[in-house]
C-alpha positions as CSV (number, residue, x, y, z in Angstrom):
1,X,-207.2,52.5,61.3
2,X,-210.3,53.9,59.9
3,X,-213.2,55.5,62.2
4,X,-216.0,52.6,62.5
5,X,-219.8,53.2,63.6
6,X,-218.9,51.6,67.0
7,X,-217.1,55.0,67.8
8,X,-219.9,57.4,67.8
9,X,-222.9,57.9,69.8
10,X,-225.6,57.4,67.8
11,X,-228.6,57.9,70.8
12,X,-231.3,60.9,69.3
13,X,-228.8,61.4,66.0
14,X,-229.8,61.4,62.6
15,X,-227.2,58.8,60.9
16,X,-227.0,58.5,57.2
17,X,-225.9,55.1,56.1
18,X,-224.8,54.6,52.4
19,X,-226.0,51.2,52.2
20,X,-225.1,49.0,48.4
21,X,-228.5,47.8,48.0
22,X,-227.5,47.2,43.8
23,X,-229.4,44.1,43.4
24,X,-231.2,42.2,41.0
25,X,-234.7,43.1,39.9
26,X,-237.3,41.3,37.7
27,X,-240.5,42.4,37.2
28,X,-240.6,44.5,40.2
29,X,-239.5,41.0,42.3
30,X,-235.9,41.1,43.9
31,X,-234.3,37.8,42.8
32,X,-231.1,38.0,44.8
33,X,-231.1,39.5,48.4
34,X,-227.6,39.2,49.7
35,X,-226.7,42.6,49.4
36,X,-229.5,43.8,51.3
37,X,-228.9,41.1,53.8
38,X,-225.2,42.1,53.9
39,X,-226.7,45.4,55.5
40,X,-228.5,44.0,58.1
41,X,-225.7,44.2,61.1
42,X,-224.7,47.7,60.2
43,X,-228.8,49.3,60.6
44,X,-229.8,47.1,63.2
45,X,-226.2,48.4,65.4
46,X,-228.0,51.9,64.6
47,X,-231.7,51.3,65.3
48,X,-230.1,49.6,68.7
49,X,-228.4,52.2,69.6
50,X,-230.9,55.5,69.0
51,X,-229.9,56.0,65.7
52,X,-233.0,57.9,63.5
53,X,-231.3,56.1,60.5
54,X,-231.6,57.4,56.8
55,X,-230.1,55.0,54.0
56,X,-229.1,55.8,51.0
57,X,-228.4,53.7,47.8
58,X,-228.0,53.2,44.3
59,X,-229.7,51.0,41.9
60,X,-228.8,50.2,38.6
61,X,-227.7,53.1,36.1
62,X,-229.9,56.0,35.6
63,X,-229.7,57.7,32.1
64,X,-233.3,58.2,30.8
65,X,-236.5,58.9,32.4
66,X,-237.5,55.6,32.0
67,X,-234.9,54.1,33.8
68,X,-236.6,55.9,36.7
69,X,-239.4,53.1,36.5
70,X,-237.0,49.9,36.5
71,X,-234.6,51.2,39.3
72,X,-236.9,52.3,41.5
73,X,-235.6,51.2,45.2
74,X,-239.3,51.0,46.3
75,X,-239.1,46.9,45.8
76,X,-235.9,46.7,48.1
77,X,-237.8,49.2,50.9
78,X,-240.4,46.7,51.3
79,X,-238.2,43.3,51.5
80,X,-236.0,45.3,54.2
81,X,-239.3,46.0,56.2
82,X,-239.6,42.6,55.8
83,X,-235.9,41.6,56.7
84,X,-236.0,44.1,59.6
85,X,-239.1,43.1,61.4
86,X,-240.8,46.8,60.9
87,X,-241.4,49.5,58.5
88,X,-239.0,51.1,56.6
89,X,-240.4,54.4,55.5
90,X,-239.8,55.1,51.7
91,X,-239.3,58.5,50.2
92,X,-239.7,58.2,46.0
93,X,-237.4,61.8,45.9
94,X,-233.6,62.5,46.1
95,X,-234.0,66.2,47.9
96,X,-237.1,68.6,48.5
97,X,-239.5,69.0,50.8
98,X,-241.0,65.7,51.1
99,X,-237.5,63.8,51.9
100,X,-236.6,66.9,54.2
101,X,-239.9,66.9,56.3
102,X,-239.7,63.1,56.6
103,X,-236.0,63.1,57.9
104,X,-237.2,66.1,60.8
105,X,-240.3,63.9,61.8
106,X,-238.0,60.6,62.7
107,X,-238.1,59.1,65.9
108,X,-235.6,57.1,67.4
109,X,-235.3,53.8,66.1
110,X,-236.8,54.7,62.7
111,X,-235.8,53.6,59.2
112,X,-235.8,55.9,56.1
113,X,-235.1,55.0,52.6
114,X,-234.5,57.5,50.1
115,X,-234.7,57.4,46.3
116,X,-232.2,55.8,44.5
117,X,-229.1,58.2,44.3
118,X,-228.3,57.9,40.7
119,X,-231.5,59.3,39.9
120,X,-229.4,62.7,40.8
121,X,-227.3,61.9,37.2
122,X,-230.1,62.9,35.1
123,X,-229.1,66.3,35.5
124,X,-225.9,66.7,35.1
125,X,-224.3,63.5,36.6
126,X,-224.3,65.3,40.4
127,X,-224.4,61.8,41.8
128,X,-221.7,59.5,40.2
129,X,-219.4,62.8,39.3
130,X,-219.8,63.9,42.9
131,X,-221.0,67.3,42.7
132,X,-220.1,69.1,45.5
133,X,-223.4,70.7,46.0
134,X,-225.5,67.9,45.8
135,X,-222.7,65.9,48.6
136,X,-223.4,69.1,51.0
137,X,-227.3,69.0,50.7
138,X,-227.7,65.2,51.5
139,X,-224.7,65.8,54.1
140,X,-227.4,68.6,55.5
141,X,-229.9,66.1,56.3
142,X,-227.8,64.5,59.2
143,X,-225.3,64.2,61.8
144,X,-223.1,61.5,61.3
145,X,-222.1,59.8,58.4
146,X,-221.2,56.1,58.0
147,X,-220.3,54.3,54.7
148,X,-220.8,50.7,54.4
149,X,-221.4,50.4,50.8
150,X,-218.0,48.7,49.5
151,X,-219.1,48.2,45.8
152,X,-218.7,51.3,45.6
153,X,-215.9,52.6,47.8
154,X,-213.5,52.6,44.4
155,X,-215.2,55.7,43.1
156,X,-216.2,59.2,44.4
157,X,-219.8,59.9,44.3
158,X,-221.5,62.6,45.9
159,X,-223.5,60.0,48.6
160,X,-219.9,58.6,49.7
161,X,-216.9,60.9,49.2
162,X,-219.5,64.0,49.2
163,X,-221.3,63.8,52.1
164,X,-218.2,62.3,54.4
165,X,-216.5,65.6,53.5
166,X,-219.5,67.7,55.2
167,X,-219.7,65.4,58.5
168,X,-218.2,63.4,61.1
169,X,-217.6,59.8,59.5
170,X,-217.0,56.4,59.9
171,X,-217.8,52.9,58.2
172,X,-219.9,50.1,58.8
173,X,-219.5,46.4,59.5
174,X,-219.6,45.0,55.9
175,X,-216.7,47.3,54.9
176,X,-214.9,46.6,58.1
177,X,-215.4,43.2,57.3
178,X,-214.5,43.7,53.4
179,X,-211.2,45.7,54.8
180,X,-210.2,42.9,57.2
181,X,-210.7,40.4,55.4
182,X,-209.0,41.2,51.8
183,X,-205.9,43.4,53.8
184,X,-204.7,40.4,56.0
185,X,-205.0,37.8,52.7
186,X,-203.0,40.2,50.5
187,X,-200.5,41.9,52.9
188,X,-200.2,39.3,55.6
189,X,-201.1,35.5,54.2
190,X,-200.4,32.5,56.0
191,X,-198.0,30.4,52.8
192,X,-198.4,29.2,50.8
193,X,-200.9,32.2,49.6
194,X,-202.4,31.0,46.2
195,X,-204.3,33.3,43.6
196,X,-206.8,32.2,41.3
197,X,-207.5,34.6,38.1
198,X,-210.4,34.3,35.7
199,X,-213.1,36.4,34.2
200,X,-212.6,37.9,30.7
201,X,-209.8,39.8,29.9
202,X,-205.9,40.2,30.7
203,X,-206.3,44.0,30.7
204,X,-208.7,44.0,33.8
205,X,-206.2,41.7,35.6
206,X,-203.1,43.3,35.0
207,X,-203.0,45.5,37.8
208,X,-204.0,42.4,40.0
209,X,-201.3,40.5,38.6
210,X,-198.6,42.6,38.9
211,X,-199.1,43.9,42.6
212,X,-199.4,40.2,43.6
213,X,-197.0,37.9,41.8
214,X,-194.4,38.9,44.0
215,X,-196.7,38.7,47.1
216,X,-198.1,35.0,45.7
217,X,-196.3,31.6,46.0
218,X,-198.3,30.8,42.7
219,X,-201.1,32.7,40.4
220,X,-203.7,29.7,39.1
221,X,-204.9,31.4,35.2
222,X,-208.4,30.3,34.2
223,X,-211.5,32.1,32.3
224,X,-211.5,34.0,29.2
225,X,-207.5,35.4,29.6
226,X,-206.3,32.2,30.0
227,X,-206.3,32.4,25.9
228,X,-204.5,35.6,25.6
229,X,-201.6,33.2,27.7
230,X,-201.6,30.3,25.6
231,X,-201.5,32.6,22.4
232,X,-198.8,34.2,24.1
233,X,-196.8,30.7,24.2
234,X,-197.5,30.3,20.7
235,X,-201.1,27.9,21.1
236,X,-203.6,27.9,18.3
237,X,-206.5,29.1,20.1
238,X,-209.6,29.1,17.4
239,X,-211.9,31.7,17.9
240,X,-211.8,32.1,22.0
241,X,-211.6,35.3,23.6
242,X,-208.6,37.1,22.5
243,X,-207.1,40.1,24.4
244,X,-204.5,41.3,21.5
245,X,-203.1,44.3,23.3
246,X,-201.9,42.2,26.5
247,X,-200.5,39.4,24.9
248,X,-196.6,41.1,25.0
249,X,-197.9,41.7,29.0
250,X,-198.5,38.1,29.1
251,X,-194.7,36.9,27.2
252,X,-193.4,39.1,29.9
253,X,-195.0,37.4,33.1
254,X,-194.8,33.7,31.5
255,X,-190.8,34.8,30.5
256,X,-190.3,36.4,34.1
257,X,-192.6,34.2,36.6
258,X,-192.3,30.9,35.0
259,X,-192.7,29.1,38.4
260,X,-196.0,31.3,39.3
261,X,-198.0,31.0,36.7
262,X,-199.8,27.8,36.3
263,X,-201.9,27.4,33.5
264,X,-204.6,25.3,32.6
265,X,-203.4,21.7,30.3
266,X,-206.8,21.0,28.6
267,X,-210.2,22.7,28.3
268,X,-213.9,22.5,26.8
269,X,-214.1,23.8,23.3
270,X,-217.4,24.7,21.4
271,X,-218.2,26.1,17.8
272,X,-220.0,28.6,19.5
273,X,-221.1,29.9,23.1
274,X,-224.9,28.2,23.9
275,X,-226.9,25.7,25.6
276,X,-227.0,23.9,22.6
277,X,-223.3,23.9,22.2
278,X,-222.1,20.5,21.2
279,X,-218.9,20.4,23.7
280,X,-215.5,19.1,22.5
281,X,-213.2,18.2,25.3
282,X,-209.3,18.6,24.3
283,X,-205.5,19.6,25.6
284,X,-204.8,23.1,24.9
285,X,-202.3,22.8,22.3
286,X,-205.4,21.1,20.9
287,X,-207.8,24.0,20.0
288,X,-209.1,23.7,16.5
289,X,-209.2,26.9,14.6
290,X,-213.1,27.1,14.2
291,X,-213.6,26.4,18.2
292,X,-213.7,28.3,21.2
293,X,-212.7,27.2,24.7
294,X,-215.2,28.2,27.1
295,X,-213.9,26.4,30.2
296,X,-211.1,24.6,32.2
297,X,-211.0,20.6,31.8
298,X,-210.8,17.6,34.1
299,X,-207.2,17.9,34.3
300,X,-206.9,21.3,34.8
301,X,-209.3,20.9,37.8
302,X,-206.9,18.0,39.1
303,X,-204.2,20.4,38.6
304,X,-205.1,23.3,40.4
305,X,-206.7,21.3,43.2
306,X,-203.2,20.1,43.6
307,X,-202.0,24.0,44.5
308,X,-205.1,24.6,46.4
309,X,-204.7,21.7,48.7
310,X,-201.0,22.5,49.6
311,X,-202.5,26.0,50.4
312,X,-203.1,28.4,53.6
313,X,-204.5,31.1,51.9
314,X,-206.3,31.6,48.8
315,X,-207.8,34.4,46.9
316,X,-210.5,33.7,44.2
317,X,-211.1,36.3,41.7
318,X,-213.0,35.6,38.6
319,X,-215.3,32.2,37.4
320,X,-212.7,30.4,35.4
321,X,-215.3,29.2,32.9
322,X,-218.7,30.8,30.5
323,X,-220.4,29.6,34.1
324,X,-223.8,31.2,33.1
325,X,-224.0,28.4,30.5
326,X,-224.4,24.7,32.1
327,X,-222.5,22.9,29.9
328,X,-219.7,24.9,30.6
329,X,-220.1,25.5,34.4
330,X,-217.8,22.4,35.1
331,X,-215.0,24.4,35.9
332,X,-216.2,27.0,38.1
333,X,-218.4,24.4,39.7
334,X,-215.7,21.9,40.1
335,X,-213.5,25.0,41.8
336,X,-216.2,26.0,44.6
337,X,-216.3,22.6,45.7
338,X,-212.3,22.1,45.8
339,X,-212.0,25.0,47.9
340,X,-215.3,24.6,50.2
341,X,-213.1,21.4,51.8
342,X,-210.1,23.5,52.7
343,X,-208.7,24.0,55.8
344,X,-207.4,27.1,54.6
345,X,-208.9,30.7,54.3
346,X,-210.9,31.9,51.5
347,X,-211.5,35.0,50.0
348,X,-213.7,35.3,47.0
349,X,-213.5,38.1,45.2
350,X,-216.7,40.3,44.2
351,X,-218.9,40.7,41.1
352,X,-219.4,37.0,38.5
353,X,-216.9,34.5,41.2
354,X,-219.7,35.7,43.8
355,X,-222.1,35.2,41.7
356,X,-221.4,31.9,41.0
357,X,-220.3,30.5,44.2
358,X,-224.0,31.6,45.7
359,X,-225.6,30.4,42.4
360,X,-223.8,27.1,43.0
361,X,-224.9,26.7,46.6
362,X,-221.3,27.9,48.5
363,X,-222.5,31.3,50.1
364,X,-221.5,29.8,53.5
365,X,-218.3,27.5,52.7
366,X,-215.7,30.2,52.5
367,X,-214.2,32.2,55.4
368,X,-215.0,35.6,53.0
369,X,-217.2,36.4,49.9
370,X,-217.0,40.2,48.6
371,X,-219.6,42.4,48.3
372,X,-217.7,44.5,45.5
373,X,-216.3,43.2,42.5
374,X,-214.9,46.4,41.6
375,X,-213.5,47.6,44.7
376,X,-212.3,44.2,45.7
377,X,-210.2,44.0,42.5
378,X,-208.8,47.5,43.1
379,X,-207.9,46.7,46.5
380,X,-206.1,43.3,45.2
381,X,-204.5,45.9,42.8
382,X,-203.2,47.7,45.7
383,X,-204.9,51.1,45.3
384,X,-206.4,53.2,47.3
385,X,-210.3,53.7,47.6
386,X,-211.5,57.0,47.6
387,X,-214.5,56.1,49.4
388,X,-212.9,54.5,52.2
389,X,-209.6,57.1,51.8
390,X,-212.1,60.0,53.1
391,X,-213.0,58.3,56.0
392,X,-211.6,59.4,59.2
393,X,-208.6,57.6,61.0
394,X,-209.1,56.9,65.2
């Protein structure tokens, strides 16, 4: 068991929190806060407790000078001042004199943002290929160190795996929480366990599908891969998303798991991925060769309902339709509201299912929504997080 913030004393220390404050910005105007929000019981337990509490983040990619301007964390300092109740002092600088004078001059109780990490990989990538000089400085500027960024606990940077190798560590509440959540559905489900699969490609579920269709009492196959199955089974498929290199991966698991893998019986078919789409509705073995499917049908929905209402655990990862597009947000739609009426738990995994299950009005309907899509996946994978692996046990 893995060292949490509740296990320090935090009164008069200077606490650096790596904090996943990776959200969406237009025109300088945060459009979705949950992230930040997300963060909330982790910097309020410090401020509580004594903590002078410095955060640190990335935002976005940082590969030219003038991605400096558009990932900027300046716009998510002021809506946690806002979130908090009182100011959260913002330092536009990574290291120097400035950042280092601001840290010393903290008081108890106080809230310091730095720059956005990644600004570090302008030079040399120090931040995302974890430099180990760049980990000690920022590991310098505190006392304790506590991670509770999950999306990005499946990679080493210098402001995770860095800085926890210079100072006591522990994590937060939101990777507790991530941790808790996503270990007990995987490695200790109440059965039937159900998985749901979508998103785009076979080859980012593979690892996924292979650590848990021996775990799982059935896999539910939706989204973009769901074509790479039916091609496997010898469908005409048109011109939908096509992931050649897994197709013998897919004869394999529909020759060896028959019985698990359920896959979807009709689905929405378009010339082309729009708004404008005129959309064809159609059983798979259906497809024309000029169309492409682009979601799950009516009977697909009424079939995996079917699974999900004999369930006792479930695990959502990927939308199972083109979502972003309304005529072809059915599917996914249909899905969130199947498994908000469940007396079962719920675990959604990270990144586009999130996305859409808060976009369609669910962010409260499911016992879990991830914070990571990345990490989450790896951990359904079964592998180990470096981020979370360099944290240390009680």
């Amino acid at each position: 068991m893995k060292k949490t913030i509740r296990d320090f004393d935090l009164e008069d220390k200077k606490v650096l929190i790596r904090v996943d404050f990776n959200v969406p910005i237009k025109d300088g105007v945060i459009t979705d806060d949950n992230r930040i929000r997300e963060s909330l019981k982790t910097i309020n337990y410090a401020i509580d407790n004594g903590a002078k509490v410095i955060l640190l983040s990335h935002l976005g990619r940082v590969k030219t000078e003038e991605d400096k301007l558009k990932n900027t964390l300046r716009p998510v300092a002021n809506r946690l001042s806002e979130l908090l109740g009182k100011e959260v002092k913002f330092i536009p600088e990574t290291r120097g004199t400035e950042l280092e004078e601001a840290v010393n001059n903290l008081q108890k109780g106080d809230v310091l943002l730095m720059e956005n990490t990644r600004f570090e990989d302008l030079d040399g990538k120090k931040e995302s290929g974890n430099v180990e000089e760049l980990g000690a400085y920022w590991a310098s500027l505190g006392d304790i160190y506590i991670n509770d960024a999950f999306g990005t606990a499946h990679r080493a940077h210098a402001s995770n795996v860095g800085i926890a190798s210079h100072l006591p560590n522990g994590i937060g509440f939101l990777i507790e929480k991530e941790l808790d959540n996503l270990d007990k559905a995987v490695n200790n489900p109440e059965r039937p366990f159900t998985v749901v699969l979508g998103g785009a490609k076979v080859s980012d579920k593979i690892g996924v599908i292979k650590n848990l269709v021996n775990r799982a009492d059935h896999i539910l196959i939706g989204g973009g891969m769901m074509f790479t199955f039916l091609k496997a089974k010898g469908y005409e498929i048109g011109t939908s998303l096509l992931d050649e290199e897994s197709i013998d991966f897919c004869k394999e698991m529909l020759a060896n798991y028959t019985d698990k893998l359920v896959l979807p019986v009709d689905v929405l078919c378009a010339l082309e991925m729009s708004e404008e789409a005129s959309v064809r509705h159609t059983d798979v073995a259906s497809i024309n060769p000029d169309e492409m499917g682009l979601d799950i049908g009516e009977e697909t929905v009424a079939l995996f309902t079917k699974y999900l209402n004999e369930s006792k655990t479930i695990v959502w990862n990927g939308p199972v339709g083109a979502f972003e597009y309304a005529n072809f947000a059915s599917g996914t739609k249909a899905l969130c509201d199947a498994l908000a009426g469940l007396d079962a738990t719920v675990i959604v995994g990270g990144g586009d299912s999130a996305s859409a299950t808060i976009k369609f009005g669910y962010k409260d309907k499911y016992t879990h929504i991830s914070t990571g899509g990345g990490a989450s996946l790896e951990l359904l994978e079964g592998k180990e997080l470096p981020g979370i692996a360099i944290i240390e046990e009680m």
